[in-house]
Each structure stands twice: as structure tokens, then as C-alpha cells.
C-alpha positions as CSV (number, residue, x, y, z in Angstrom):
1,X,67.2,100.3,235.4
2,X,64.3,102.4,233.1
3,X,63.3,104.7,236.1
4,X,64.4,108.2,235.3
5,X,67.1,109.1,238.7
6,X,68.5,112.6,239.8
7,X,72.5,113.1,240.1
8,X,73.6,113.0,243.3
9,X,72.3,115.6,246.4
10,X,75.8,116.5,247.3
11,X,76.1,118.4,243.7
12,X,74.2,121.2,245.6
13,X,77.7,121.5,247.7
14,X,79.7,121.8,244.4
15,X,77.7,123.2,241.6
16,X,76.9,126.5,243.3
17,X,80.9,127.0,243.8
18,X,81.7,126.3,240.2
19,X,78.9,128.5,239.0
20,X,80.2,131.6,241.4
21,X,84.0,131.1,240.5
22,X,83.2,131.2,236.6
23,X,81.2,134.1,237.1
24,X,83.8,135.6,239.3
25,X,84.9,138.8,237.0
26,X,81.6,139.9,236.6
27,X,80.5,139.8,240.5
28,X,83.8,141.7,241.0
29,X,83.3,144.1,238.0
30,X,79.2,144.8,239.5
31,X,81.1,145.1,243.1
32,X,83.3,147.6,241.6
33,X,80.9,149.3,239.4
34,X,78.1,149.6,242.2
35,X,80.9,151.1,244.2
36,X,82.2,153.6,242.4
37,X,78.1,155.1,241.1
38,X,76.4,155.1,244.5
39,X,77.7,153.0,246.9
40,X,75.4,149.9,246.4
41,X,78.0,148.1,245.0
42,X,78.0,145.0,247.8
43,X,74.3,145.0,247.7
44,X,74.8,144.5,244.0
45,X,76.9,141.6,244.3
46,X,74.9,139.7,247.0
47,X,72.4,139.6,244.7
48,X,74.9,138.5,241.7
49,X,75.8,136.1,244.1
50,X,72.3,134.9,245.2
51,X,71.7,134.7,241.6
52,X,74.5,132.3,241.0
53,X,73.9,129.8,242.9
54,X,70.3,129.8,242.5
55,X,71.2,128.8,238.5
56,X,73.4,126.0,239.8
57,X,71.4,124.9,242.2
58,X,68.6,124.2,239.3
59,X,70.2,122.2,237.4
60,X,69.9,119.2,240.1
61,X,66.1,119.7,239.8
62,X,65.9,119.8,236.0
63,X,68.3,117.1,235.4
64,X,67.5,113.5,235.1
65,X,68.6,110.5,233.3
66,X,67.8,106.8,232.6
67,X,69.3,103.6,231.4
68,X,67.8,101.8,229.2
69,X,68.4,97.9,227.5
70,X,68.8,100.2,224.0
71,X,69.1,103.9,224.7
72,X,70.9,105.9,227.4
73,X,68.8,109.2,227.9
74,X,69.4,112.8,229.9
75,X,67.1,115.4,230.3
76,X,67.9,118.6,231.6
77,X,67.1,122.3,230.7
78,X,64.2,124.9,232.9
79,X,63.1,126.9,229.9
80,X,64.1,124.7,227.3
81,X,64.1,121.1,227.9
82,X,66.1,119.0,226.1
83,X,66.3,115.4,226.1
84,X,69.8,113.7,225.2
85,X,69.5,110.3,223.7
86,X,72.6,108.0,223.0
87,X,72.1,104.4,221.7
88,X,73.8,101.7,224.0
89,X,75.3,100.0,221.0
90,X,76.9,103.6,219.8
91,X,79.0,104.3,223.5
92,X,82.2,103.9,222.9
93,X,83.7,105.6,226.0
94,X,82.7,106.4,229.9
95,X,84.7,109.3,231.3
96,X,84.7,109.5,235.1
97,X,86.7,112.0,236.7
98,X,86.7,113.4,240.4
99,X,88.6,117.0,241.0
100,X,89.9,117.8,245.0
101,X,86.3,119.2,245.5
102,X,84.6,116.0,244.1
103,X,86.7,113.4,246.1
104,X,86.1,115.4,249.4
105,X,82.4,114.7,248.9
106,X,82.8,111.6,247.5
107,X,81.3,112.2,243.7
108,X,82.7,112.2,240.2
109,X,81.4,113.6,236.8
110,X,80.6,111.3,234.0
111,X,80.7,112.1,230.5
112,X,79.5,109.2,227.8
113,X,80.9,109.8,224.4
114,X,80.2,108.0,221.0
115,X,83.8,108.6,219.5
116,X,82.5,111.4,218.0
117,X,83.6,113.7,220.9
118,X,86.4,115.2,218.8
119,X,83.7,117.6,217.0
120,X,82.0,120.2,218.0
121,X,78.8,118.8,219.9
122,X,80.3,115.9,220.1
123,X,76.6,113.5,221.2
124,X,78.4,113.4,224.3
125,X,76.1,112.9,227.9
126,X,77.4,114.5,231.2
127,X,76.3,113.9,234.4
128,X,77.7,115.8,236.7
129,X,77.9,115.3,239.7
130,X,77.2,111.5,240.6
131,X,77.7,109.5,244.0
132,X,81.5,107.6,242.6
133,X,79.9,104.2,243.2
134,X,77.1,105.1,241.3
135,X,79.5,106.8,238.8
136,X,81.6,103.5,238.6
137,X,78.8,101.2,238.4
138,X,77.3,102.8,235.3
139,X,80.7,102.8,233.8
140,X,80.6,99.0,234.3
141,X,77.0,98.9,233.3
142,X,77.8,100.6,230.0
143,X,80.4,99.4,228.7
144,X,81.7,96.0,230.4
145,X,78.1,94.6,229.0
146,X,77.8,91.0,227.9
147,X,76.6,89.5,224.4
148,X,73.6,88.3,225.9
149,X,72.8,91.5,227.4
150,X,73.2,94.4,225.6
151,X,75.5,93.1,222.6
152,X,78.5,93.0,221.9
153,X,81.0,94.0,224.3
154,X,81.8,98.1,223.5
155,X,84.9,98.9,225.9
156,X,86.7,101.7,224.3
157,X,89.0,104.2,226.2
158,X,87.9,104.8,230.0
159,X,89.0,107.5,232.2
160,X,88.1,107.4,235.8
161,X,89.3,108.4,239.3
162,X,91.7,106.6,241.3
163,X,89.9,103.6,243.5
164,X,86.5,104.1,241.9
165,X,87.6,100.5,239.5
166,X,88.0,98.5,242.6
167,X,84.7,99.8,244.0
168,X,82.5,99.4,240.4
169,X,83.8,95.5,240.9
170,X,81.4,92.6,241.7
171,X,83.1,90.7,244.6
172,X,83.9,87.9,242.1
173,X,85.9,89.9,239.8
174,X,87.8,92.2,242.4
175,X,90.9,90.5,241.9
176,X,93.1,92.4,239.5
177,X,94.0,90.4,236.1
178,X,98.0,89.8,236.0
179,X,99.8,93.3,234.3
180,X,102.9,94.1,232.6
181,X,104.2,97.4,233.3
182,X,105.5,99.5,230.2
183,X,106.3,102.3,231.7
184,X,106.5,104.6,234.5
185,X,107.2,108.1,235.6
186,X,111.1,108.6,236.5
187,X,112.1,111.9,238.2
188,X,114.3,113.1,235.6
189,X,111.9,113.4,233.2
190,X,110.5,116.5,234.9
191,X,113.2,118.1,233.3
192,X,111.2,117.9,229.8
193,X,108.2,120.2,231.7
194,X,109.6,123.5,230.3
195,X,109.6,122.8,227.3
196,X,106.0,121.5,226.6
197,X,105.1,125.4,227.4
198,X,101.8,124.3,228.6
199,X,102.6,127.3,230.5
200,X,101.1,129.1,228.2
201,X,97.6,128.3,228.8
202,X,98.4,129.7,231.9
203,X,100.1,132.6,231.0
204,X,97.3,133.3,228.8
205,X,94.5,132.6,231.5
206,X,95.4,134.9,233.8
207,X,96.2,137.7,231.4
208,X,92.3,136.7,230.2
209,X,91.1,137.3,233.6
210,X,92.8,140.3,234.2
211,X,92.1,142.0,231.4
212,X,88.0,140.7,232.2
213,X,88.2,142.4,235.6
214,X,89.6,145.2,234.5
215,X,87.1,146.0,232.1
216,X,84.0,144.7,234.0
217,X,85.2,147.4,236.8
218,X,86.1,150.0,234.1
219,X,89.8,149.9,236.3
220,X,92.5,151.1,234.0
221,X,95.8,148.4,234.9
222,X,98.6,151.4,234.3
223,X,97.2,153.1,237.5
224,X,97.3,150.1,239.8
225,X,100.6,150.6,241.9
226,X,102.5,147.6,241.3
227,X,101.7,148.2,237.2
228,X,102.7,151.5,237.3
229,X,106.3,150.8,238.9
230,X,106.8,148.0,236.3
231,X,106.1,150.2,233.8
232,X,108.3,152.6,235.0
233,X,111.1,150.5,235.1
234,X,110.6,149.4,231.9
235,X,109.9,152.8,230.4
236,X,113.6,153.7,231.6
237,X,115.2,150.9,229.6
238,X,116.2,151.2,225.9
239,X,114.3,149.2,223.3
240,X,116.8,146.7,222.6
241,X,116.7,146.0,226.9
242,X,112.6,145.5,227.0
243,X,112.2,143.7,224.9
244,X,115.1,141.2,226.1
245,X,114.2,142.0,229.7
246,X,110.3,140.8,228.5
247,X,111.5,137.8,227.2
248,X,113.4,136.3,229.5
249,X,110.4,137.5,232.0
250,X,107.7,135.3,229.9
251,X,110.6,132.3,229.6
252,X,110.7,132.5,233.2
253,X,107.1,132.0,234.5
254,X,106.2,129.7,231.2
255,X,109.3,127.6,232.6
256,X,107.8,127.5,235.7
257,X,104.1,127.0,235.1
258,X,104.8,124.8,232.9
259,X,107.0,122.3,234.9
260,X,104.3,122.7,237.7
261,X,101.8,121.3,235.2
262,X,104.1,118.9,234.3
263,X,103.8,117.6,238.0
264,X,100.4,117.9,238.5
265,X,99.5,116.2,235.4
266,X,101.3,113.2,235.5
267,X,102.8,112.5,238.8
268,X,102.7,108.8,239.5
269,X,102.2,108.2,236.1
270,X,102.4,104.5,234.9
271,X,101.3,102.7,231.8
272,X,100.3,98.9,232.0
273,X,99.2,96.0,230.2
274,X,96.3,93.9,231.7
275,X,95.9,89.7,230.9
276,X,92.3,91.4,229.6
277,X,93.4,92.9,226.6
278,X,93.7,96.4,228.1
279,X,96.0,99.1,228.6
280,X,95.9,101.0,231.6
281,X,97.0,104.5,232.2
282,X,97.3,106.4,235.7
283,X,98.4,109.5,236.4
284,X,97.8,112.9,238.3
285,X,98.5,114.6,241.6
286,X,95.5,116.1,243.0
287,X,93.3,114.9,240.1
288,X,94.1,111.7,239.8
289,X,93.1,109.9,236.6
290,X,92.8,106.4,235.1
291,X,92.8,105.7,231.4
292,X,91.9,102.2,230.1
293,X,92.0,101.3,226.2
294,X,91.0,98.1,224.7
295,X,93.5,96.8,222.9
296,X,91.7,95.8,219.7
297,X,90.6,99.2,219.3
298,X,94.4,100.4,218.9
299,X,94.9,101.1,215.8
300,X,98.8,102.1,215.9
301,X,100.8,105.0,217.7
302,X,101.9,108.2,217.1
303,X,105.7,109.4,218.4
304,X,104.8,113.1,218.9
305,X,108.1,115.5,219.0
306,X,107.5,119.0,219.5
307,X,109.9,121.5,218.1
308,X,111.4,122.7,221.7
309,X,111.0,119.0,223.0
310,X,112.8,117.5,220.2
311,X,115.6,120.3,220.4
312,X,115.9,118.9,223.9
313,X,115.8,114.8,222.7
314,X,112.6,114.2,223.8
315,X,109.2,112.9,222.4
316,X,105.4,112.0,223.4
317,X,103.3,108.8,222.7
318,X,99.9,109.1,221.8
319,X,97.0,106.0,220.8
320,X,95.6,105.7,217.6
321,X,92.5,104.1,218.9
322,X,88.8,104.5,217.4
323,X,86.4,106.3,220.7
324,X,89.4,108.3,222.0
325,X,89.1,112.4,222.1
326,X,91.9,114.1,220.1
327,X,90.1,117.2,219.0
328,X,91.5,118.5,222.4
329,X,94.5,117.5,222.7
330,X,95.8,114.0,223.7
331,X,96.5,115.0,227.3
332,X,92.5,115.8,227.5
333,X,90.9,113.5,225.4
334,X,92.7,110.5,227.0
335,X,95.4,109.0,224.3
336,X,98.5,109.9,226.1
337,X,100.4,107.0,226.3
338,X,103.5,108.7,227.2
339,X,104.5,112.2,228.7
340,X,107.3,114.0,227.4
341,X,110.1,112.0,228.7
342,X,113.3,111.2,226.5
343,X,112.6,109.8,222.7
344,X,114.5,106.9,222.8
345,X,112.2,106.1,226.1
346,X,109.2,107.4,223.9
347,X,110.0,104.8,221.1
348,X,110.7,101.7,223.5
349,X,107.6,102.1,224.9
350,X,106.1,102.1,220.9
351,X,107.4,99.0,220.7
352,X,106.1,97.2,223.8
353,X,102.9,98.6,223.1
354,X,102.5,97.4,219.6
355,X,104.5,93.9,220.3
356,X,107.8,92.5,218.4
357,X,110.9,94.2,218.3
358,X,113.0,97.1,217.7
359,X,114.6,95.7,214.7
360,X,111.5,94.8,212.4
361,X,109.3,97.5,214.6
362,X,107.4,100.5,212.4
363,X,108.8,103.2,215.5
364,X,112.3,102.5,214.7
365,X,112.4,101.0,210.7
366,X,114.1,102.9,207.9
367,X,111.8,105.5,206.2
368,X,111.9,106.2,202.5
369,X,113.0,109.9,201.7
370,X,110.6,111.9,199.0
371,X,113.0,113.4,196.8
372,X,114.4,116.3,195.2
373,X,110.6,117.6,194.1
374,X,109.9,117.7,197.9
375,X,112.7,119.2,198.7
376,X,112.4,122.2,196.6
377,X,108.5,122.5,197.2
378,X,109.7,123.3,200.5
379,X,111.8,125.6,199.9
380,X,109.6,127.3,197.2
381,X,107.0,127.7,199.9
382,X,108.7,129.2,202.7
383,X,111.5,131.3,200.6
384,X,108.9,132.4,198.3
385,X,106.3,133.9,200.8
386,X,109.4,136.2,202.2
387,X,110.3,136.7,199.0
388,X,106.7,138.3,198.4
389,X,106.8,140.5,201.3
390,X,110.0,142.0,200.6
391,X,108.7,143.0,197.0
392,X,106.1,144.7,198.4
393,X,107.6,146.1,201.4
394,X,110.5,147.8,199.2
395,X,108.7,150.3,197.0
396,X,105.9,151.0,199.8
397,X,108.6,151.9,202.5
398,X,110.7,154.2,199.7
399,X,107.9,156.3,198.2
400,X,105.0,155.7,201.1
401,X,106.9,155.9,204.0
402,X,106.1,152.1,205.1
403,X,108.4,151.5,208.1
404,X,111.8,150.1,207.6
405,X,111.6,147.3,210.1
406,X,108.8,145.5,207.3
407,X,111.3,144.5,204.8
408,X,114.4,144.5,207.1
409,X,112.3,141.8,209.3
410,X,111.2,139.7,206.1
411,X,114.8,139.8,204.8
412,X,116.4,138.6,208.8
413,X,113.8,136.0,208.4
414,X,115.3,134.6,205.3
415,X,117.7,132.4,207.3
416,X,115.6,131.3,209.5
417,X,112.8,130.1,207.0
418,X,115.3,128.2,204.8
419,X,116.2,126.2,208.3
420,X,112.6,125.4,208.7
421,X,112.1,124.3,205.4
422,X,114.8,122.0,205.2
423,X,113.8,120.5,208.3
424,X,110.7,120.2,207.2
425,X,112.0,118.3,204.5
426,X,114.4,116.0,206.7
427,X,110.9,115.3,208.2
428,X,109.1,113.7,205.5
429,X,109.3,109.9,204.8
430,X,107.1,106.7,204.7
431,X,107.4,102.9,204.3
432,X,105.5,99.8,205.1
433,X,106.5,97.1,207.6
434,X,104.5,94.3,208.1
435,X,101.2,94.9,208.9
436,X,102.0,98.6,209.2
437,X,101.9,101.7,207.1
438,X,104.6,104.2,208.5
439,X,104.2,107.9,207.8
440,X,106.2,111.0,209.3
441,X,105.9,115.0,208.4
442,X,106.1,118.3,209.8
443,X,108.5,120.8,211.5
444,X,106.8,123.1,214.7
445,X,105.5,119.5,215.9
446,X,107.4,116.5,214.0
447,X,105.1,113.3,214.1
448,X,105.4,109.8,213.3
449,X,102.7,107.3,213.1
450,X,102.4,103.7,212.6
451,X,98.9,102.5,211.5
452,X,97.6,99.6,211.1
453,X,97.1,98.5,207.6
454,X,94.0,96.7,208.9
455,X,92.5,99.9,210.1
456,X,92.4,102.2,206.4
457,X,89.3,102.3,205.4
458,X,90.0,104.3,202.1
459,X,92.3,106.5,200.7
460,X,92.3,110.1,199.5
461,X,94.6,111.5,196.6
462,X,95.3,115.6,196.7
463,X,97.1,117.0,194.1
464,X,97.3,121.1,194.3
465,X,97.6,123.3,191.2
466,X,101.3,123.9,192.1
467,X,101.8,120.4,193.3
468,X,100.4,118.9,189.4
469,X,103.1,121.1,188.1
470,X,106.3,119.4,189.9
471,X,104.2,115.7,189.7
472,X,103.7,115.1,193.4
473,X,100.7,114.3,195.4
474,X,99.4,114.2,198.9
475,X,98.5,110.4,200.1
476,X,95.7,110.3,202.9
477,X,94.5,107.3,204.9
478,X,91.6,107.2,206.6
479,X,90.8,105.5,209.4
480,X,88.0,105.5,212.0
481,X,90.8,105.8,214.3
482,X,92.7,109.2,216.0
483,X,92.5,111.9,213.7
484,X,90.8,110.0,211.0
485,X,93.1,110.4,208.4
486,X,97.1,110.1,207.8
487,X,98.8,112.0,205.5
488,X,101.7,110.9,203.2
489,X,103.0,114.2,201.7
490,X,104.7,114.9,198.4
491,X,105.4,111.8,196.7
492,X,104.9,111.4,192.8
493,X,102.0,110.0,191.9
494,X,103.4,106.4,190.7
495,X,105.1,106.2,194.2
496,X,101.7,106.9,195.8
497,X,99.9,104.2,193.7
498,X,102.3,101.9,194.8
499,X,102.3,102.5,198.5
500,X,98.6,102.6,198.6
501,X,97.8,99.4,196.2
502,X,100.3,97.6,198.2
503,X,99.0,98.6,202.1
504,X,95.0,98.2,200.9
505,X,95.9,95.3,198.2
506,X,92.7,95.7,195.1
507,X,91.0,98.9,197.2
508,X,92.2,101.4,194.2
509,X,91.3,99.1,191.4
510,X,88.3,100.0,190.6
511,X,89.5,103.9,190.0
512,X,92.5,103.2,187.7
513,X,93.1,103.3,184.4
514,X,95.5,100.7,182.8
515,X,98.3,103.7,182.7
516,X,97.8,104.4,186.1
517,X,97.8,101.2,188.1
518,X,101.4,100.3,189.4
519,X,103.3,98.6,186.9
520,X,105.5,96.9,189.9
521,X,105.3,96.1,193.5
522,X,106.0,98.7,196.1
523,X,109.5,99.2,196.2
524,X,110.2,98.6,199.4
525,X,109.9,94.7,198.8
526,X,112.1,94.0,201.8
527,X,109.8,95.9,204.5
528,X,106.4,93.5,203.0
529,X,106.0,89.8,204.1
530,X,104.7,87.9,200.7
531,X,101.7,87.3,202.7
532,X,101.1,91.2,202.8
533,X,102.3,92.8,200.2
């Protein structure tokens, strides 16, 4: 189709609704506000109101869009048009989504991204909202296209509501292709909910709006009765008691939120593997999502452990797959392969994902440690920035009054570090199995990924002033894939050499001297097949 088309009538139903609950605090501050001057105050918010929904209900008559045999275009904008222009050949994923409101009127929102949707501005096209069988059939158009079409075939990671697959299908293709199923949700993995503390986006969301309607109503929150009685109470405790009874208070409703999330995110949750090189994610309760990724744009995994998951034994899986959001988190951007369920469940699934076996797999194989230079960068960084602080903090608190609780917190903290960094050092290792390079790191959130050798593009070597003093470098690879580049942290610079000239065989070449180039293989012989290494 070339004819430029509208989204769907039934957007005036929705868009109006979203436009008055996002400008919610302010029509409640004006109500206030009006109130409180001269009584006008619901006058004042009709005509918020009525101003709302008139800006929603414009953008169905100033936006349009058009699909073209090159070039998928949107135009939209009252004052300032704009018009959006993708190339066909450049989509690399079609988003479609449907929320309670959209799947009681039958619509879902599509958003067409280029893989770039990890950066701000992303070139990505919304549409939103569109009829779902319209919304499915453009899904289908874009990127199910054939060679003589449109080109090549460009399926990439696809997220979509719940029966909209089934109804994008030409009668000829509705039957499903034979699936293998990886995984799927068991009850007792609700149990990992509070400690993701995705509660704390909600925690923080309401404290937002809160303090947004309190100031847009000039209402000061220590007056209001409920407030005041908390306050009270708390006022009549002793230090040591607030700040314990505050604590277990926030514990409390993060454990909470966060398990609810836990259920409304990925209830019914279940990972397949399609005869059509595919695999298929659903999950969601009253949103309920689809995720489909091409296999030959997988480009390895990544066993995510949190530092409260992993406390607990339990991990994430997330896709290293080129056209897959990660800029906002894997949950969003559609690369969770796995919710936080037990790690040993986390790692199985690794392995039925990227084929073979748990004895020759890249989740499970040895990793090679990085050494007593490592080690004590670590602990030079975290001892030494406490170290700092107590230096200062001494002579300030003894001859310029600087609070006590400066230095006595930076010395507690000594403990406390030196467990961080040597976990953080427990963390760090690498190898290379066949076909994969295997890199793990960090402490807060411990990760481990297995790339594809295939899929590094290039390398990057990092060597900080501090880190050309002990001989150790910082290994990237970069890959169109995920977060575009993997880091291999701390090793010396011979050990570096190796591991890169033996992953990308002839790639560093040109850009070493004879003293630099690896004098031997990668020492890890056993982990290469000859054909590889």
C-alpha cells in the first residue's frame, strides 16, 4: 500500500484518557489552586480538562503513515510537521503491544525500530493506536517479507499481543510450526519477586506523584492527617528505632510491589523453540506479551545475577541478539529469555538455547582467573577511596567541627568494601570454548556472557594510567549485538593478545609489532577445537 492511512478511530476512546491521567497532577494542583484564590477552581479544571483531550484527540487528525516497497513513512505534528522516514531494508523489529484498555477496544500500538532503539531517539516509528488486525498485518508485511519482494528476509525480535499472530496469518500458514518448549513459569519461582526490587520503581512513582501534587496545589504533606500521625509516632521513637522502624517499612512494601510485578509481568510465562528458526517468548497477566527472535540473530546469552538474587541462588537470562532494546532494560526492550527463577534453572535453559551440552557448554565451562594484579587493583580501588575520606574527614572534624559520623561512617565501611572487592574479584574470569568467547565481571549485578566468536566485529584495548603501572588491560569486543561491546577486565596485556588473536584469528595483525604479537597459542588449548583456535 502507498496511500497515506489514519490510525484507527477508536484511538479517540483511548488517547484522550492517557492524555488526562498524565496530566493528572496539574488538573488537581489548578483544582486546588482555583479553590483556594476565589473559588473558580472546578471551572479551572473543566477547562484543563477540555484542554486535554482536545490535544489528544489531535493527534488522530495530524497523524498519518504509509508503506512503501522502500521506505516506511509517519507524519504527524499541528504546528510543526514532521515526517518520520525508516528504510524497509533498515527494520529490524515490529513491537505490537495491546494494554487492558487497548484489548477492550480491540487496538494495539506499534512501534518499528531499526536496532538502534537503545539510544536516545532511537529512528523508531509509533503508531499508536491501530485496529490489532491491522497492527498484525503490518507486522507481517514488514518484516516476514520475501526476497523477491522487498529483499531479504529482516525478522528480528517481535513483541506483540496475545492472539494478534494467529490473526496476522494467511489461512495457508495458520498452522503453528512444531515447538520445543525450554521453559516455563513454575509457581515457586514467585518467590525470587522480592528480590528483583522492581518495587522500587514503584516506591519511587508514587513518592513522584505525591510530591507533584503537593506542590502543584501548594499542600504542605506534614499537615494532612494521616502524615501528621505518622510523624508523630515516629517523632516519639529514638534514632536508632526510625530508622530501623523505616527500613523494615520500605522492605515491606518493595517486597510486596515487587512480587506483584513479579506476577503481572510474567505470569504464564513460557519460552519455545519454533521448527522456523525462532524463539518465542509469552508472558504477562493483564498485558499480555509475545516476544519472537530469529535465531540467526542471537548472538550468545547473558546469565544476569543480581546481588540480592544471587544471595538468594537465583539468576536471569537475557539475548544477545542484534535489533533487540537493552538501553531500557531487558524486561522492556524484549531480551528476557528468563525471569528470575533459580540459577541452575537459568543456566539449563542457556544451554538449550544455544544447543550442545552442559559439559562442553560456555554457561557452565571453567573460567580462567585474572590474577594477583587484579586482585589487588580491587582492593586498591575500593580500600583506597575510604581510605581518602577518612584523611580528610579526620583533621576537618578535629579543628572545623565536621561531624563525627563522616569518618566513623567511612571507617564502618572499611569491612564492608573489602567484601565487595573481593567479590568483585571472585567475579572476574574468561575463556574460549568452541565457537564461544566467555566473559564474566562485576559485583552489585554479576554477569556472564557467551558470545559468539562469529559475531566480534573488532576489539578495543584500554589501558588506564594506574592500570599501565600494574601491566593489565581492559579487553572489549564489539559486536553489533546487545550492548555492543563485552568487556574482558584486568588481564595483562600478553594474556589479552592471546585471547583476542585466538577468538578473531589475523584481526589484530595489522596493529602489532613483532614484540607484541603472541609468541604462543591461547593458553587454554583444551577449550579451542584445532579448527578454531
Amino acid at each position: 500500500m502507498t496511500d497515506w492511512r489514519r490510525l484507527s478511530p477508536r484511538m479517540l476512546l483511548i488517547h484522550p484518557v492517557q492524555e488526562v491521567v498524565r496530566a493528572a497532577p496539574a488538573l488537581l494542583g489548578l483544582l486546588i489552586a482555583g479553590t483556594s484564590s476565589g473559588g473558580h477552581g472546578p471551572l479551572w479544571s473543566i477547562a484543563g480538562v477540555g484542554v486535554t483531550v482536545l490535544l489528544g484527540t489531535l493527534r488522530y487528525f495530524t497523524t498519518t503513515y504509509r508503506i512503501t516497497p522502500e521506505h516506511v513513512q509517519v507524519r504527524k505534528g499541528l504546528l510543526q510537521r514532521k515526517v518520520l522516514t525508516v528504510p524497509r531494508d533498515r527494520v529490524r523489529t515490529v513491537d505490537v503491544t495491546s494494554n487492558v484498555l487497548h484489548r477492550v477496544l480491540g487496538l494495539a500500538r506499534v512501534e518499528v525500530g531499526t536496532g538502534r532503539s537503545d539510544r536516545k531517539g532511537g529512528g523508531d516509528l509509533k503508531l499508536d493506536a491501530l485496529g490489532a488486525p491491522e497492527a498484525a498485518r503490518l507486522r507481517v508485511e514488514l518484516l516476514h517479507r520475501q526476497a523477491a519482494g522487498a529483499g531479504v528476509r529482516e525478522t528480528a525480535g517481535v513483541r506483540e499481543t496475545a492472539g494478534l499472530q494467529e490473526t496476522a496469518e494467511a489461512p495457508a500458514t495458520r498452522a503453528d510450526p512444531a515447538e520445543t518448549e525450554l521453559a516455563a513459569l513454575r509457581p515457586a519461582w514467585i518467590r525470587f519477586g522480592p528480590f528483583t526490587l522492581s518495587g522500587l520503581i514503584t516506591l519511587g512513582v508514587i513518592a513522584g506523584f505525591a510530591s507533584r501534587l503537593a506542590s502543584e496545589g501548594d499542600v504542605d504533606l506534614r499537615e494532612v492527617g494521616p502524615v501528621r500521625q505518622m510523624l508523630g509516632w515516629f517523632g516519639s521513637l529514638s534514632l536508632p528505632m526510625e530508622i530501623a522502624a523505616a527500613v523494615i517499612a520500605v522492605a515491606v512494601f518493595v517486597a510486596i510491589a515487587s512480587t506483584f510485578g513479579y506476577i503481572l509481568s510474567f505470569w504464564g510465562f513460557r519460552l519455545t523453540r519454533h521448527s522456523s528458526g525462532t524463539l518465542h517468548v509469552n508472558r504477562g497477566l493483564l498485558t499480555t506479551r509475545a516476544t519472537t527472535i530469529e535465531e540467526r540473530r542471537l548472538r550468545g546469552v547473558e546469565v544476569s545475577e543480581p546481588l540480592l538474587l544471587r544471595a538468594v541462588g537465583g539468576g536471569r537470562l537475557i539475548a544477545v541478539a542484534t535489533g533487540l532494546r537493552v538501553g531500557q532494560g531487558a524486561q522492556r526492550g524484549g531480551s528476557m529469555l528468563l525471569p528470575p527463577a533459580p540459577r541452575a534453572e537459568a543456566e539449563s535453559v542457556a544451554v538449550r538455547v544455544l544447543g550442545g551440552n552442559g559439559t562442553d557448554s560456555p554457561v557452565t565451562a571453567p573460567l580462567t582467573e585474572h590474577g594477583p594484579a587484579a586482585r589487588r587493583r580491587r582492593f586498591t580501588r575500593a580500600l583506597g577511596v575510604n581510605a581518602l575520606v577518612i584523611v580528610v574527614c579526620l583533621p576537618l572534624w578535629k579543628w572545623a567541627d565536621l561531624p563525627s559520623w563522616t569518618w566513623i561512617t567511612a571507617l564502618a565501611a572499611l569491612p564492608a568494601t573489602a567484601l565487595m572487592a573481593a567479590d568483585r574479584y571472585r567475579s572476574l574470569g574468561h575463556t574460549l570454548v568452541p565457537g564461544y568467547l566467555v566473559t564474566r565481571w562485576g559485583s552489585l549485578v554479576r554477569r556472564r556472557v557467551a558470545l559468539e566468536r562469529d559475531g566480534i566485529i573488532g576489539w578495543n584495548v584500554e589501558r588506564s594510567f594506574f592500570q599501565r603501572r600494574t601491566g593489565l588491560v581492559t579487553l572489549t569486543a564489539t559486536t553489533a549485538a546487545g550492548r555492543q561491546g563485552y568487556r574482558v577486565q584486568d588481564v595483562t596485556l600478553a594474556e589479552g593478545l592471546r585471547l583476542a588473536s585466538a577468538a578473531s584469528p589475523g584481526l589484530l595483525d595489522p596493529f602489532l609489532s613483532d614484540e607484541d604479537h603472541p609468541s604462543r597459542p591461547y593458553h587454554d588449548d583444551t577449550a579451542i577445537s584445532p579448527s578454531l583456535g
